[in-house]
C-alpha positions as CSV (number, residue, x, y, z in Angstrom):
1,X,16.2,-33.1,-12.8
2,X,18.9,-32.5,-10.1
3,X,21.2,-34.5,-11.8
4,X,20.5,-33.5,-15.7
5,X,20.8,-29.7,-14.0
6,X,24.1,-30.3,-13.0
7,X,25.6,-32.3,-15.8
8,X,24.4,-30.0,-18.7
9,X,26.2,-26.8,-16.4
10,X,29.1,-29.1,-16.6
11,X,28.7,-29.5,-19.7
12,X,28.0,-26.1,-21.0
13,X,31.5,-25.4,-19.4
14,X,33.0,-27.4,-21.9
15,X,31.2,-26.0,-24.1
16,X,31.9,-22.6,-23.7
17,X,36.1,-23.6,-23.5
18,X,35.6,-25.2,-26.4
19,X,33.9,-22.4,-28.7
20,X,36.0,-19.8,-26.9
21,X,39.3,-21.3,-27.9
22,X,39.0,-23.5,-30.5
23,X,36.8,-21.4,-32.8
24,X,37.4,-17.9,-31.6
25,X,41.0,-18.5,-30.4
26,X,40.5,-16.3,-27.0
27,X,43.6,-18.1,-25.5
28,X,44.3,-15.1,-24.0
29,X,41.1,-14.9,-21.9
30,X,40.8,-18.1,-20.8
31,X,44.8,-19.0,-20.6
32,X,45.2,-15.4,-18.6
33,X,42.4,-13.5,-17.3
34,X,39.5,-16.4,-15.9
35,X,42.7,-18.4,-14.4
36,X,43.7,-15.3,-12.5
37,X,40.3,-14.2,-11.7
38,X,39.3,-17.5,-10.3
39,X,42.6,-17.7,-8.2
40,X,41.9,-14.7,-6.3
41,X,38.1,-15.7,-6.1
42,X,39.5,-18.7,-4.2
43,X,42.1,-16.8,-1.9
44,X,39.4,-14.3,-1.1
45,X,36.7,-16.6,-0.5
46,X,38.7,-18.8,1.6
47,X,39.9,-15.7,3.6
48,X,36.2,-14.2,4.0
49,X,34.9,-17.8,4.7
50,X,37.5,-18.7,7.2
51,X,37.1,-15.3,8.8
52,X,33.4,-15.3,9.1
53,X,33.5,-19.0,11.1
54,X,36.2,-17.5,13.4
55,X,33.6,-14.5,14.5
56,X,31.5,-17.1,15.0
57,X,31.7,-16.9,19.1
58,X,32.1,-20.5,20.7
59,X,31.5,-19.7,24.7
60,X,31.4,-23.7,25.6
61,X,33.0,-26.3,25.3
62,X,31.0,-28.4,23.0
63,X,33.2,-31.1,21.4
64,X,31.5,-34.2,20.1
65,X,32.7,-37.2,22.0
66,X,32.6,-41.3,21.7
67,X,35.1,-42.4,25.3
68,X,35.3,-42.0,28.7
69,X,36.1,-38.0,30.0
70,X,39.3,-37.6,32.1
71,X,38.0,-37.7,35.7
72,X,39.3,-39.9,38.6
73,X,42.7,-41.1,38.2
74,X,41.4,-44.7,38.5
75,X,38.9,-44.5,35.8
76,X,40.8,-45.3,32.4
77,X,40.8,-41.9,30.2
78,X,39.8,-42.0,25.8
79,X,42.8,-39.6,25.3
80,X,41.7,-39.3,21.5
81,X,37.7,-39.8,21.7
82,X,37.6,-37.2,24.4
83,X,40.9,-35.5,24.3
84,X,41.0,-33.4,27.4
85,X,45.0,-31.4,26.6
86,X,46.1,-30.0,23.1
87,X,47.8,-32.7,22.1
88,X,45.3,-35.5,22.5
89,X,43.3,-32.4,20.3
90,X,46.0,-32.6,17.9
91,X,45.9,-36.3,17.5
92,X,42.3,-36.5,17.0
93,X,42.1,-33.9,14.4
94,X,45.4,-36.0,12.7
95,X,43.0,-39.0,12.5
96,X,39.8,-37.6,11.3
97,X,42.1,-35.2,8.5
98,X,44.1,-38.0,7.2
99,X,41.9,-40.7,7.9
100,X,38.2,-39.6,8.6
101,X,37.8,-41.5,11.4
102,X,34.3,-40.2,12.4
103,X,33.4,-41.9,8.5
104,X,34.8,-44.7,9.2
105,X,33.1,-45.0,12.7
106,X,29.9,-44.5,10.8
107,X,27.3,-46.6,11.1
108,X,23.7,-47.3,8.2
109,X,20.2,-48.1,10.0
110,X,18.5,-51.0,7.9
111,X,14.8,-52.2,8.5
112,X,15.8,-56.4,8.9
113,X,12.3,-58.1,9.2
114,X,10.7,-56.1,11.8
115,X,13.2,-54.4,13.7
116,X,15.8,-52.0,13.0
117,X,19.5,-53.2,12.5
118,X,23.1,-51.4,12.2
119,X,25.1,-52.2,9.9
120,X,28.9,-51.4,8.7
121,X,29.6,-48.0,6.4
122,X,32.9,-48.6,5.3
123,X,32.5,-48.6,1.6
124,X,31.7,-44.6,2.3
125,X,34.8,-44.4,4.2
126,X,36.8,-46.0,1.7
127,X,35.4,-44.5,-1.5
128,X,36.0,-41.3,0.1
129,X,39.3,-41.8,1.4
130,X,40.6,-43.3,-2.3
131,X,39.5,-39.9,-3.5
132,X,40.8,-37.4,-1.4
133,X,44.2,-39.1,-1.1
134,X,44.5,-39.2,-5.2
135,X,43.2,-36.0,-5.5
136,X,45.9,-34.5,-3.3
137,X,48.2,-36.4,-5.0
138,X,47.6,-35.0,-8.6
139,X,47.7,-31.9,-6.9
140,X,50.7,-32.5,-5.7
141,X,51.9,-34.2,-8.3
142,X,51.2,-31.4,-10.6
143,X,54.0,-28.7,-8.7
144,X,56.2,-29.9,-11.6
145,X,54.7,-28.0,-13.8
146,X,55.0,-24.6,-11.4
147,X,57.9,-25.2,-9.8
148,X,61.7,-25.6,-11.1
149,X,63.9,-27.8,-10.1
150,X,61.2,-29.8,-9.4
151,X,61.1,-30.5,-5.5
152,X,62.3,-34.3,-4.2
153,X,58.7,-35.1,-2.7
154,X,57.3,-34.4,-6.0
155,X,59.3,-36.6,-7.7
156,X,59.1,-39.5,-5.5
157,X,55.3,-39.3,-5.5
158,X,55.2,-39.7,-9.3
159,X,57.7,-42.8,-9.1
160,X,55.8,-44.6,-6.8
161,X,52.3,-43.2,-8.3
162,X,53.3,-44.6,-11.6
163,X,55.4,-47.5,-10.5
164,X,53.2,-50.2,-12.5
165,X,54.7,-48.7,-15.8
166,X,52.6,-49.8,-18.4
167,X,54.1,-48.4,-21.5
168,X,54.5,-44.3,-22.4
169,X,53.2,-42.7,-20.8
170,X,53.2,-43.7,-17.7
171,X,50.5,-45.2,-16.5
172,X,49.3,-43.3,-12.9
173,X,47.2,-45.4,-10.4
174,X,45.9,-41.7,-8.9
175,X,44.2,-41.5,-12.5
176,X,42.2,-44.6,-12.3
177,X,41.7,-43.8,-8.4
178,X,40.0,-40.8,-9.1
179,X,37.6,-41.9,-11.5
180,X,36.9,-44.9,-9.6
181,X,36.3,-42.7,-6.3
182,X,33.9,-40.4,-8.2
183,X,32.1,-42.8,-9.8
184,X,31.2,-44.6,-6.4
185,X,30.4,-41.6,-5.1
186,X,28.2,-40.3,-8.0
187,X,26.7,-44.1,-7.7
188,X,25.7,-44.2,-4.0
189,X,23.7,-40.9,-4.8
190,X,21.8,-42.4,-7.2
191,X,21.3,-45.7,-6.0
192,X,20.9,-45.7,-2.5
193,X,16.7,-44.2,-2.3
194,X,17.3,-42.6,1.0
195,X,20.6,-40.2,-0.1
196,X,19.2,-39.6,-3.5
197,X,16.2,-38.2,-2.1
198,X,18.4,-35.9,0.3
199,X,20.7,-34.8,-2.8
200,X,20.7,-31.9,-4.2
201,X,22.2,-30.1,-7.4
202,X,24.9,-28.6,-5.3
203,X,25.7,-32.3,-4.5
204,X,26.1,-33.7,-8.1
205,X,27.8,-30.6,-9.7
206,X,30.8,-31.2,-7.7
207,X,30.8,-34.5,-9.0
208,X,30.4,-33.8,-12.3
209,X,32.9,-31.1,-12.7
210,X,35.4,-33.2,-11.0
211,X,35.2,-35.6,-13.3
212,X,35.3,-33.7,-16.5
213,X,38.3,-32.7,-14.5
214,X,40.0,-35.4,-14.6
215,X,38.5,-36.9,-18.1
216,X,40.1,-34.0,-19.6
217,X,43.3,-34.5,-18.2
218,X,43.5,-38.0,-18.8
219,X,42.5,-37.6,-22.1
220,X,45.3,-34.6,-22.3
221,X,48.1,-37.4,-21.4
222,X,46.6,-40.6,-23.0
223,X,44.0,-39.3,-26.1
224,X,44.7,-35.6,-27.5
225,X,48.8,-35.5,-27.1
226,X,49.8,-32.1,-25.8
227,X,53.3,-30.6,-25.5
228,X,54.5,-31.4,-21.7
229,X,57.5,-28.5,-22.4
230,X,54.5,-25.9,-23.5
231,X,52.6,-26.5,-20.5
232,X,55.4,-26.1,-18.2
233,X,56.3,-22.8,-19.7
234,X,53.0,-21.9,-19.8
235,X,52.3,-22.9,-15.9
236,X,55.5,-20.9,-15.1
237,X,54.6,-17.7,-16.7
238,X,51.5,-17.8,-14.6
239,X,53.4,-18.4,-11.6
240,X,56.2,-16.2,-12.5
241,X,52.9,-12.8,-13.0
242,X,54.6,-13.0,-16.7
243,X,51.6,-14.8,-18.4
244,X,52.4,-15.9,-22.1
245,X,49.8,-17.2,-24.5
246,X,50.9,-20.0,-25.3
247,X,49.1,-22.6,-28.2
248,X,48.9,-25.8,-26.6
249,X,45.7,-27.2,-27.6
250,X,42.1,-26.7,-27.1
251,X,41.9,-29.7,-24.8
252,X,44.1,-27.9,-22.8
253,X,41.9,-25.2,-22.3
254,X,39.3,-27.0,-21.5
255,X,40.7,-28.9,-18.9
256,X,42.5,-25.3,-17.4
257,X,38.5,-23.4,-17.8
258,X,37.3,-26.8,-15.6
259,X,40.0,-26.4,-12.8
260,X,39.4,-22.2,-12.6
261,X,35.7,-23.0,-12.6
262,X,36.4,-25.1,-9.6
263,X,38.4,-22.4,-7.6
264,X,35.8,-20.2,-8.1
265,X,32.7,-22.2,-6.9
266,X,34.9,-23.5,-3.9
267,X,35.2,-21.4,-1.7
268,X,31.0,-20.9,-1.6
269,X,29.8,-24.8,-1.9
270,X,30.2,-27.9,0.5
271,X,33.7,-28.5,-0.9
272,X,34.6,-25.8,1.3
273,X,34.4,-28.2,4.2
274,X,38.4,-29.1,3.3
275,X,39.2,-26.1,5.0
276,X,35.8,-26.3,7.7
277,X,37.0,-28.7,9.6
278,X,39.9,-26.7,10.9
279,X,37.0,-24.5,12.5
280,X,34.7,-26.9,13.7
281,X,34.5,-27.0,17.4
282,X,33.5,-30.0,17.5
283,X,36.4,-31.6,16.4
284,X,38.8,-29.0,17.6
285,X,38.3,-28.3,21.3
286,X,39.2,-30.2,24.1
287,X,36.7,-31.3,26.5
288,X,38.1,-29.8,29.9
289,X,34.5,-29.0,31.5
290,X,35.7,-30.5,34.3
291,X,38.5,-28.6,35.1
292,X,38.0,-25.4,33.8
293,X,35.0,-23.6,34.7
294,X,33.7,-22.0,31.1
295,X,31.5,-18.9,32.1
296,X,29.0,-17.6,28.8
297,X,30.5,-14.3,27.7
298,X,26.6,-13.2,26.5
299,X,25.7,-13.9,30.3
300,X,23.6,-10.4,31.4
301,X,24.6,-9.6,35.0
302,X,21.6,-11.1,37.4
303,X,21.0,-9.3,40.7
304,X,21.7,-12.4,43.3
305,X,20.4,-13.0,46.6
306,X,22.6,-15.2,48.9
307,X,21.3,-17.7,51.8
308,X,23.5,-15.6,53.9
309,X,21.5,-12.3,53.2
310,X,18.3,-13.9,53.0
311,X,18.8,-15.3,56.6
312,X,20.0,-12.1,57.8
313,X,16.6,-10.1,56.3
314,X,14.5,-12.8,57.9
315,X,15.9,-13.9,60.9
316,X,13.3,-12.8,63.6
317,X,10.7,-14.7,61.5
318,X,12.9,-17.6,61.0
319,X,13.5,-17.9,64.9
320,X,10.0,-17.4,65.6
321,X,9.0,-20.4,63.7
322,X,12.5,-22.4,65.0
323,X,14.1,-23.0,61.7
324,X,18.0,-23.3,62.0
325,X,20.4,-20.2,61.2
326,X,23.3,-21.3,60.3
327,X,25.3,-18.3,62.1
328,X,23.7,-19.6,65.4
């Protein structure tokens, strides 16, 4: 039911793109007004999410480490696994943004006769990291349509994204990364017993809108021809506040109601966590317990009794008894 949930909303987006456009030609509406209104959903939810994590107060140091804390200059130091200075911080977060180390460190429990066994979790770690590397790279690769001239780095990622040219268009690896990425990941949700039964609907409608996403633009470049020069002029009006409507195809539409959809649910589901794990403080402290002393802010002020006053207001009793003073 999770799964047949998500995939009809998904497909009820469509739906409504489809009807809206294609039989009562509100280009306007959903060329103009839901791509603006989803924008500033995103940059206000973003802001009110980000916010709302940095009020969160953090009086400890409580990174999440794997290596040996810097202590005794003769004991060898895990300068990224327990970074203890900004940089070896730095580093860390480098490796588990561009590479997702902790996923790839990641380990499955399996029941092997009678006894429990670990075993490797890298086909996680790599279905993931194929995704998120082509996603960002249509991302990026889709500044040409916003931007004029087009910048170098843009253009050298879509020469070497589409260097096995396999007649016109040209064929992009990204586009059969994606799908492939997204289909594992859809997979493992179903087939694995113990993650299926821990999914949700907020899990698979992700999923599914990502890939309509990216059907409907590979069907835009491959299937249903659309005008590259109309899209561009389109995508620059937007950019430019000037919006035109512009006819370019219901397709089109489709594919542009998918992506605004997306902006707008962002900010408030799990996809968020691009943007998280800039504020997780587990990942973005460094552990310096050792040398810093970190005192609790929420700490109420407690009436203390020192050794030297308690020995002062029983000293007569003490010396009766012959207990040491220590200022005798």
């Amino acid at each position: 039911m999770k799964i047949w949930s998500s995939l009809l909303a998904v497909l009820a987006l469509v739906l409504i793109a489809w009807i809206g456009t294609g039989v009562f030609n509100l280009t306007s509406v959903f060329g103009i007004v839901i791509p603006y209104a989803a924008f500033a959903i995103l940059l206000l939810g973003i802001v009110f999410r980000v916010v709302k994590w940095a009020k969160s107060p953090v009086p400890f140091r409580i990174p999440t480490t794997c290596g040996q804390q810097e202590s005794l200059p003769w004991i060898k130091h895990d300068k990224i696994e327990n970074p203890s200075s900004t940089w070896g911080v730095v580093g860390r977060m480098a490796l588990e943004i561009l590479l997702f180390r902790s996923l790839f460190r990641n380990t499955q429990t399996e029941k092997r006769e009678d006894r429990l066994g670990f075993g490797s979790s890298k086909w996680l770690w790599f279905g993931s990291l194929v995704f998120h590397w082509s996603m960002l790279i249509i991302v990026l690769r889709h500044l040409r349509y916003f931007v004029y001239p087009v910048p170098a780095l843009v253009q050298g990622l879509e020469k070497l994204d589409g260097f096995l040219q396999i007649g016109v268009p040209v064929l992009y690896l990204t586009d059969v990364f994606v799908v492939l990425g997204l289909t594992y990941l859809f997979l493992r949700r179903v087939v694995i017993p113990q993650v299926k039964y821990i999914s949700l609907a907020a899990d698979y409608f992700p999923l599914f809108l990502l890939l309509g996403i990216a059907t409907s633009g590979i069907l835009m470049r491959y299937g249903f021809k659309v005008d590259i020069a109309s899209v561009k002029d389109f995508a620059m009006s937007l950019a430019a506040l000037n919006p035109q409507v512009i006819e370019i195809g219901t397709i089109f539409y489709i594919h542009l109601f998918l992506v605004s959809s997306l902006a707008a649910y962002f900010p408030w589901s799990k996809l968020m966590h691009a943007g998280g794990i800039f504020m997780t403080p587990t990942r973005n402290l460094a552990n310096n317990s050792r040398v810093v002393r970190h005192i609790n802010p929420w700490n109420y002020e407690v009436k203390t009794h020192t050794y030297a006053e308690y020995e002062d207001e029983y000293r007569d009793k003490m010396r009766k008894v012959g207990l040491p003073l220590e200022k005798e």
